[in-house]
PAZAPA-4460 file (N, C-alpha, C; in steps of 0.05 Angstrom, whole numbers, plus 32768, in hexadecimal, padded with zeros to 4 digits):
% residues 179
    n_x    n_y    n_z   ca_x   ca_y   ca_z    c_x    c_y    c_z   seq   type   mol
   7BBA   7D69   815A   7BC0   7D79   8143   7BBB   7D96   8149     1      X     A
   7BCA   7DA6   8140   7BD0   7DC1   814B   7BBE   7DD7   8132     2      X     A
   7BB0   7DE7   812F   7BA1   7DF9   8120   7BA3   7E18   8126     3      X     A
   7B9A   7E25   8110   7B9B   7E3F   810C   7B8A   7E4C   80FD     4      X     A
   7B7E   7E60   8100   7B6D   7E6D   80F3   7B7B   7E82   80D9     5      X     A
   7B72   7E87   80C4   7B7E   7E9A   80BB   7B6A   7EAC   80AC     6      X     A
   7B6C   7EBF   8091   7B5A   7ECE   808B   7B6B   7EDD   806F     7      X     A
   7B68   7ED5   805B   7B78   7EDC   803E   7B66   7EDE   802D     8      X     A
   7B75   7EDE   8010   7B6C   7EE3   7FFA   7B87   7EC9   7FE8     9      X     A
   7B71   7EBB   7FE7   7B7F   7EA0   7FCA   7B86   7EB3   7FB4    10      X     A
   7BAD   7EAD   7FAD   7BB5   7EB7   7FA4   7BC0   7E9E   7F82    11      X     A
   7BBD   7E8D   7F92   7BBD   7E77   7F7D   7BB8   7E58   7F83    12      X     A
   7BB7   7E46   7F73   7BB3   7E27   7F79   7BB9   7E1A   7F65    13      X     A
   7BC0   7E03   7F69   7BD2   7DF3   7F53   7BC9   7DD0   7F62    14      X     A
   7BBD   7DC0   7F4F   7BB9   7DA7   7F59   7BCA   7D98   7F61    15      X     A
   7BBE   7D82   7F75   7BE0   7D6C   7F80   7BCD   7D61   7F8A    16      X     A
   7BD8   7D4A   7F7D   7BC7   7D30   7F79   7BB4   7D2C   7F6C    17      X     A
   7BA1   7D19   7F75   7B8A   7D16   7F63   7B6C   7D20   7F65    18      X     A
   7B72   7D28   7F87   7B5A   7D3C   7F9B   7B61   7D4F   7FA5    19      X     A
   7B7E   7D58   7FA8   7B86   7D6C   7FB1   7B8F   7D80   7FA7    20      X     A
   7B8B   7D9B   7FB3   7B94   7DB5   7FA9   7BA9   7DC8   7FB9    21      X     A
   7BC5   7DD2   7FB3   7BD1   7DDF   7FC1   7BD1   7DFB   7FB9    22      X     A
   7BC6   7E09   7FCD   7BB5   7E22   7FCC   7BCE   7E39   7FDD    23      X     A
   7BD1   7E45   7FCA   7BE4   7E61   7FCC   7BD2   7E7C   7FE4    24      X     A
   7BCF   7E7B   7FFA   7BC1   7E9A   8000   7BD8   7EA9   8010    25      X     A
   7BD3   7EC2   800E   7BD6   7ED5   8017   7BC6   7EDE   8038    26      X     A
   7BCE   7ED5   8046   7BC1   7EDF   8062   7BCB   7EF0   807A    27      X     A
   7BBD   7EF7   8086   7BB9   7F10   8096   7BD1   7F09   80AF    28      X     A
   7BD3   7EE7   80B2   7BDF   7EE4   80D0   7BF7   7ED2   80C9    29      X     A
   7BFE   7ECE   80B3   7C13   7EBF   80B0   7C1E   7EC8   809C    30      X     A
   7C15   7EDC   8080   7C1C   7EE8   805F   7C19   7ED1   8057    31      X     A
   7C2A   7ECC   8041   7C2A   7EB4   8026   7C2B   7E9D   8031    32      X     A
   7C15   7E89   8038   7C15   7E6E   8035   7C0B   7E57   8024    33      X     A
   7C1D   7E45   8021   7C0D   7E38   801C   7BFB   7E1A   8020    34      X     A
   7BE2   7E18   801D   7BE0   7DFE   802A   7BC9   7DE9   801C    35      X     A
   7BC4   7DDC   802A   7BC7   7DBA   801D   7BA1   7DC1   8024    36      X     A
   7B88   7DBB   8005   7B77   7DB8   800D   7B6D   7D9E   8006    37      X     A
   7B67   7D86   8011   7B64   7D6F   800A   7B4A   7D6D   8002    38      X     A
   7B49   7D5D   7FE4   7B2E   7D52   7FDD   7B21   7D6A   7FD9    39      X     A
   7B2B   7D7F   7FC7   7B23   7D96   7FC7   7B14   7D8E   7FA2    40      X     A
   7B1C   7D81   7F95   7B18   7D73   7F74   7B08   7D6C   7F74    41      X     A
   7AFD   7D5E   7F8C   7AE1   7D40   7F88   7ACC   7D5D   7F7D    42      X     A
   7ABD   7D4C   7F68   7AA7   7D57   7F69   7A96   7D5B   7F7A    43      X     A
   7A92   7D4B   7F8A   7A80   7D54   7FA9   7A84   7D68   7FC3    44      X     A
   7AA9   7D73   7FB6   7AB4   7D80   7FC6   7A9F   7D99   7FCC    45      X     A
   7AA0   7DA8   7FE1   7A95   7DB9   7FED   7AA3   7DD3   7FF0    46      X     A
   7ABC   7DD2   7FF4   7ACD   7DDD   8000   7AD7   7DED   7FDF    47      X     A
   7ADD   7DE0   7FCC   7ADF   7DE5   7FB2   7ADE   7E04   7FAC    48      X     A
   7AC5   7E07   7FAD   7ABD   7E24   7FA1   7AC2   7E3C   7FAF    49      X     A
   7AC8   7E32   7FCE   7ADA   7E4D   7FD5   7AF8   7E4E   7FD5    50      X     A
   7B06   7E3C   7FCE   7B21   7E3B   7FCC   7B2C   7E4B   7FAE    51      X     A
   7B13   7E59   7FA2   7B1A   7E6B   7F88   7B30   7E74   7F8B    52      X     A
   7B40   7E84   7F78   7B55   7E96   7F76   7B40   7EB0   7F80    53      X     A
   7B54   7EC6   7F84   7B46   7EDA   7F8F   7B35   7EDC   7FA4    54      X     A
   7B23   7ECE   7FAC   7B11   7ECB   7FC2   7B20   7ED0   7FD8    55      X     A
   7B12   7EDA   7FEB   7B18   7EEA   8002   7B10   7EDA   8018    56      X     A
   7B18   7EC8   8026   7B12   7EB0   8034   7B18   7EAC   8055    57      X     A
   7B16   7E9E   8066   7B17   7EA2   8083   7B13   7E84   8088    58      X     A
   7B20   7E7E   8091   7B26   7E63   809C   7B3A   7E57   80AC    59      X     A
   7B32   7E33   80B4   7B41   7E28   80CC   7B58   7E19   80BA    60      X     A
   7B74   7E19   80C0   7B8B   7E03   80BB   7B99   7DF4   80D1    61      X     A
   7B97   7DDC   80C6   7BA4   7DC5   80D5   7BC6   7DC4   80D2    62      X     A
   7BD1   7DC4   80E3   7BEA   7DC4   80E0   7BF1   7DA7   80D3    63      X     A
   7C01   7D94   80BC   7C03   7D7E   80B6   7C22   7D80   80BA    64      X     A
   7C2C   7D67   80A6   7C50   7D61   80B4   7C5B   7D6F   808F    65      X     A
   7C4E   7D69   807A   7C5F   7D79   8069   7C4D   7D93   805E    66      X     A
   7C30   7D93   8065   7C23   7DA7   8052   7C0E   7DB0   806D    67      X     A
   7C08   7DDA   8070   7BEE   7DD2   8081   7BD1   7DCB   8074    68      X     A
   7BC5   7DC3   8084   7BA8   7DC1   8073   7B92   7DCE   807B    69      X     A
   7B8B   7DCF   8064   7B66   7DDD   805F   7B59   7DD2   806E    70      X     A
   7B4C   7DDF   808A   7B31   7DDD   808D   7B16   7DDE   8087    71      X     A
   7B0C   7DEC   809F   7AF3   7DF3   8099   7AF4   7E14   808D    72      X     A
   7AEA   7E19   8076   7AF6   7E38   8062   7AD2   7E41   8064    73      X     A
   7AD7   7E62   8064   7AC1   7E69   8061   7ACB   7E88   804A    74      X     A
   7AB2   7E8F   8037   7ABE   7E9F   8020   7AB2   7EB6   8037    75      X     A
   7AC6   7EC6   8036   7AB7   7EED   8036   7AB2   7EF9   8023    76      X     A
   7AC5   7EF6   800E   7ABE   7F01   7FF1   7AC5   7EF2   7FE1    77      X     A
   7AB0   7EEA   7FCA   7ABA   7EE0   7FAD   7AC6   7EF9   7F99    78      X     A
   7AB6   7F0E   7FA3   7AB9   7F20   7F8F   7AA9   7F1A   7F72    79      X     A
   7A8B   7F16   7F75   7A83   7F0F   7F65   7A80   7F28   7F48    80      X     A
   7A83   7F3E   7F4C   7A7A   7F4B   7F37   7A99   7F4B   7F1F    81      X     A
   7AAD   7F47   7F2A   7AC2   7F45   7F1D   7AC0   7F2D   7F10    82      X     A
   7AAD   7F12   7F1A   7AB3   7EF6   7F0C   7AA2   7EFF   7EF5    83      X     A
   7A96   7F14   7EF3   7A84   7F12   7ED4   7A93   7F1C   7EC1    84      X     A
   7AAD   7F2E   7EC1   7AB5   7F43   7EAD   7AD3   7F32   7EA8    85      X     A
   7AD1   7F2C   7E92   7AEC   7F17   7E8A   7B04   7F2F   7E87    86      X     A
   7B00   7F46   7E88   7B18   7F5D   7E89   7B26   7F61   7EA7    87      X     A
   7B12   7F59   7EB6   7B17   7F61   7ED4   7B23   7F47   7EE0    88      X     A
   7B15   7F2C   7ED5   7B29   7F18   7EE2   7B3F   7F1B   7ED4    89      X     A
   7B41   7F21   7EC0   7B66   7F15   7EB8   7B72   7F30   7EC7    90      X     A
   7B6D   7F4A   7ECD   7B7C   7F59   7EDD   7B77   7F54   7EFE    91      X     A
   7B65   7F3D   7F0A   7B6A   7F31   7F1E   7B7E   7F18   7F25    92      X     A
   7B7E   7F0C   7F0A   7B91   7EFD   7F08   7BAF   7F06   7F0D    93      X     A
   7BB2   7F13   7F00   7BCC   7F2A   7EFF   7BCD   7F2F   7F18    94      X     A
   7BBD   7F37   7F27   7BCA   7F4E   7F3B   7BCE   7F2F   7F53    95      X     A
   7BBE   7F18   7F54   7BC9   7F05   7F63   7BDA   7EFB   7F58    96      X     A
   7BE7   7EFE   7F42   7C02   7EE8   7F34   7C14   7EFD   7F3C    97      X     A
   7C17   7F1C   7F40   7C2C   7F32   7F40   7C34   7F20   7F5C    98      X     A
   7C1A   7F26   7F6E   7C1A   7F28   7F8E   7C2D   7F04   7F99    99      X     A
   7C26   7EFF   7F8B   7C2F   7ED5   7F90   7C45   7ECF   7F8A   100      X     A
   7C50   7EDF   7F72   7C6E   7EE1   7F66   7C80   7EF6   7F7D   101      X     A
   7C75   7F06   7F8D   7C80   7F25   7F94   7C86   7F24   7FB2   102      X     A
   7C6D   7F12   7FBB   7C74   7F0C   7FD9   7C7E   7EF0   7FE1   103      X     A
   7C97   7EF6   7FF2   7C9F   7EDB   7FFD   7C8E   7ECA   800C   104      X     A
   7C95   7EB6   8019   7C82   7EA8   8024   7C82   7EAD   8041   105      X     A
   7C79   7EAA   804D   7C72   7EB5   806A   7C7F   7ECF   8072   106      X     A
   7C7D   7EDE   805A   7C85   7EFC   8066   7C6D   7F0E   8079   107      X     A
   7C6E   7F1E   8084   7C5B   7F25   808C   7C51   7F3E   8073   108      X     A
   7C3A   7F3D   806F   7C26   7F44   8053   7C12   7F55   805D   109      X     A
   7C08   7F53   8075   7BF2   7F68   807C   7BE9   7F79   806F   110      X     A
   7BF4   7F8E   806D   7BFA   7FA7   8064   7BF2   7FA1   803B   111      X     A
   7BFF   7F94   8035   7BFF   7F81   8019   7BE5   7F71   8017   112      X     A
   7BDC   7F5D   8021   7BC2   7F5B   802A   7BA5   7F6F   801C   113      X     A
   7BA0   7F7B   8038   7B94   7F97   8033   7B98   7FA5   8015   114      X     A
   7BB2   7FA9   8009   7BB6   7FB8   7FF5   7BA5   7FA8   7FDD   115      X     A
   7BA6   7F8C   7FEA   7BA3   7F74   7FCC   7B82   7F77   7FCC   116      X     A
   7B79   7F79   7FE1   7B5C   7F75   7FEC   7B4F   7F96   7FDF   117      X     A
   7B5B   7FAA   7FEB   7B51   7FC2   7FDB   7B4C   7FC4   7FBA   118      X     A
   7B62   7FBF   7FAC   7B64   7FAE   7F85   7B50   7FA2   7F84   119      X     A
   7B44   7F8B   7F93   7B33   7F7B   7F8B   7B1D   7F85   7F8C   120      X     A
   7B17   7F8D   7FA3   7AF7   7F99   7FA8   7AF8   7FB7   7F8C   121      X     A
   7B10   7FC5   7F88   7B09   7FD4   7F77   7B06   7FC4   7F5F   122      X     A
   7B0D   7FB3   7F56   7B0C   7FA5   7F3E   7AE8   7F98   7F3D   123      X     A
   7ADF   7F98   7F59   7AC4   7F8B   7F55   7AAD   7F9D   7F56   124      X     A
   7ABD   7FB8   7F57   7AA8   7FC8   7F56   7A95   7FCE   7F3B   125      X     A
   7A83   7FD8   7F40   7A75   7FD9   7F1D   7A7A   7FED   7F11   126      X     A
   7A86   8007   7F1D   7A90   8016   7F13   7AA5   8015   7EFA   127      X     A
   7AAE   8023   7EE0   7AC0   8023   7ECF   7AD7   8027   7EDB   128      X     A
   7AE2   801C   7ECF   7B08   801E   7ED6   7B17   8018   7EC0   129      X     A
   7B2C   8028   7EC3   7B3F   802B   7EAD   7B54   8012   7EAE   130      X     A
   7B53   7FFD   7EA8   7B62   7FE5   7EB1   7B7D   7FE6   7EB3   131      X     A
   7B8C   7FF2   7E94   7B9E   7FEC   7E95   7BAB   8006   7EA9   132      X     A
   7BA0   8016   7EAF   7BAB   802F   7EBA   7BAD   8022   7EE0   133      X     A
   7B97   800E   7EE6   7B96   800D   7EFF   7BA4   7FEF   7F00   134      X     A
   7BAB   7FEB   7EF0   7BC4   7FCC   7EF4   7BE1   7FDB   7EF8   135      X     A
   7BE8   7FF1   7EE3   7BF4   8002   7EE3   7BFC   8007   7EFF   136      X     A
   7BE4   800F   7F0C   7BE4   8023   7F2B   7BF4   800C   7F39   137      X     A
   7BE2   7FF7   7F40   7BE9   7FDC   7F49   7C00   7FD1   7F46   138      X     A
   7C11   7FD0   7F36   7C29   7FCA   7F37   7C40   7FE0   7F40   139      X     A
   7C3E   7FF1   7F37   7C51   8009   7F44   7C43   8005   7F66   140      X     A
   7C2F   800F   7F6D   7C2B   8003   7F88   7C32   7FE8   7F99   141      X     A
   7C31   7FD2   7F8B   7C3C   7FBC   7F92   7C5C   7FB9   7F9B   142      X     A
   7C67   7FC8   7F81   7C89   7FC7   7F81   7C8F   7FDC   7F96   143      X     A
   7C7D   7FEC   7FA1   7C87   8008   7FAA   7C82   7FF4   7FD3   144      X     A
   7C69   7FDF   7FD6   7C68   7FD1   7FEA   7C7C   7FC0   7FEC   145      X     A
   7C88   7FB0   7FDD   7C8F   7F97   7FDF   7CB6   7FA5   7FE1   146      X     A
   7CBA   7FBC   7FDD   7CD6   7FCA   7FE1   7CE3   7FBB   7FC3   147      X     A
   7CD8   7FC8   7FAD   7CEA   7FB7   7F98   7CF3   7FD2   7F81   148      X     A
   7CDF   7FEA   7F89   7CE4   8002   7F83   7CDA   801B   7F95   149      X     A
   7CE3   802B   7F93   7CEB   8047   7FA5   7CCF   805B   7FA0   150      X     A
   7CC7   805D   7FB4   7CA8   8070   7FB1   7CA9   8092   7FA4   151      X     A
   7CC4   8099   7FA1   7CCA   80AA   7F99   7CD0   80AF   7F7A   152      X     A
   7CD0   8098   7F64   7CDC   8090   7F4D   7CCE   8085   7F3E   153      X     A
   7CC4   8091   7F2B   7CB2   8089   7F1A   7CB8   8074   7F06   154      X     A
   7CAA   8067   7EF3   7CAE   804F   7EE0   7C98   8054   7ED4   155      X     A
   7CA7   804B   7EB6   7C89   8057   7EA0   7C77   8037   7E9E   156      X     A
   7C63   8035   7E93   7C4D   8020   7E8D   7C5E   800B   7E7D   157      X     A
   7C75   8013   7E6C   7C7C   7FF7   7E52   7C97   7FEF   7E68   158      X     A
   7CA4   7FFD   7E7B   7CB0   7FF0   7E83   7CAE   7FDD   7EA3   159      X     A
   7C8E   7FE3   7EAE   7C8E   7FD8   7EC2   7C87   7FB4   7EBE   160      X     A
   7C85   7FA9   7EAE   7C7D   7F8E   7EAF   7C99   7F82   7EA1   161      X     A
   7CAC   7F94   7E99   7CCA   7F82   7E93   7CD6   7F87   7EAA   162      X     A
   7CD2   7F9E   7EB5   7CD6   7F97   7ED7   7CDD   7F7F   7EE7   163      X     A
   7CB8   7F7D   7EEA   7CAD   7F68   7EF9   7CBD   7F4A   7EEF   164      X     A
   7CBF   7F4C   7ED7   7CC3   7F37   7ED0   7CE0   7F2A   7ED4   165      X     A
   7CF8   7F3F   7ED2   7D0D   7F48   7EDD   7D13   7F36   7F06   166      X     A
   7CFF   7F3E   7F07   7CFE   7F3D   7F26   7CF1   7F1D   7F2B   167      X     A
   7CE4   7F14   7F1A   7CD8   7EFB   7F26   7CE2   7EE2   7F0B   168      X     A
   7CF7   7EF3   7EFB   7D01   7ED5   7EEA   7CF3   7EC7   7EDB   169      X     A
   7CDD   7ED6   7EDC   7CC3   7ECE   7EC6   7CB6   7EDD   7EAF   170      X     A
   7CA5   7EDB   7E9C   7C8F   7EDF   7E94   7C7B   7EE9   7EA9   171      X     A
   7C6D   7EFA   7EAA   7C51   7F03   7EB5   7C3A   7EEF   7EA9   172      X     A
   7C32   7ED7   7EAD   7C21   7EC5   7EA6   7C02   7ECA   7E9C   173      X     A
   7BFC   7ED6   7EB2   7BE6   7EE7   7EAE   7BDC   7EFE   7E9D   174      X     A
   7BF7   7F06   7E8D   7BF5   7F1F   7E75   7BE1   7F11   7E64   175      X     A
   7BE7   7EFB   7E62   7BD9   7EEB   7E42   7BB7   7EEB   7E3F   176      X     A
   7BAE   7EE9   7E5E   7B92   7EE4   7E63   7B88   7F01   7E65   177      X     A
   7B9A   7F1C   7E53   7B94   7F2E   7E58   7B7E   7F38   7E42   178      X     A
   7B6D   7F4C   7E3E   7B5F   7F53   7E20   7B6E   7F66   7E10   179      X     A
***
């Protein structure tokens, strides 16, 4: 069985099956994958609590025949000061639902990565922040990385999320869990 190391930030997860979780990250050596963490549900699971959304993670994957899988995962960052402030996760939420909807899947993200990783750590800082002003930033930055608008051309605040929404055929999901 063939393996790989990688080094992301969980961008999302969605259950499959009755123990298993298929886990959305964002990583450094491959961009958007996604893969298969088995027996990640059991309560005795171990592996559980770092497969969070957002967490900043470093780990081994097994190559499998339809899904890869979760190894051995170790957290770098939970980002614990952001899990206390219910304003800062739903604009963490957001900025991993923009990033999950925005990047294809094995694009190369590096660059995107880093950008997602900088948001976060500012989001966990204890310092005040203007939220909606720096989701604001975050999306014009995002659209201005991902080539979906022109770095030269501005967009006001009421019309950047009919944008987005424009562009990914959806609702923004994450608006709702907003304050």
């Amino acid at each position: 069985m063939h393996s790989y190391k990688i080094e992301g930030v969980i961008l999302g997860r969605r259950n499959y099956s009755e123990t298993d979780r298929v886990i959305t990250t964002l990583t450094k050596e491959r961009g958007k994958q996604n893969f298969l963490a088995r027996g990640v549900r059991k309560i005795t699971s171990q592996r559980g609590p770092r497969l969070e959304v957002f967490n900043h993670i470093r780990g081994q994957i097994y190559q499998g025949k339809t899904w890869d899988i979760i190894g051995e995962i170790e957290t770098i960052s939970r980002f614990e000061h952001l899990r206390k402030n219910l304003a800062r996760i739903a604009a963490a939420y957001e900025i991993c639902e923009l990033t999950d909807r925005l990047i294809p899947e094995n694009d190369d993200a590096i660059e995107i990565l880093e950008f997602i990783l900088k948001q976060l750590k500012t989001l966990n800082n204890k310092e005040a922040i203007n939220l909606k002003n720096f989701l604001f930033q975050f999306k014009v930055n995002l659209l201005i990385k991902t080539g979906f608008w022109p770095k030269d051309k501005s967009i006001s605040d009421q019309k950047i999320d009919r944008f987005i929404e424009e562009i990914i055929h959806a609702k923004i999901k994450s608006k709702s869990i907003a304050l």
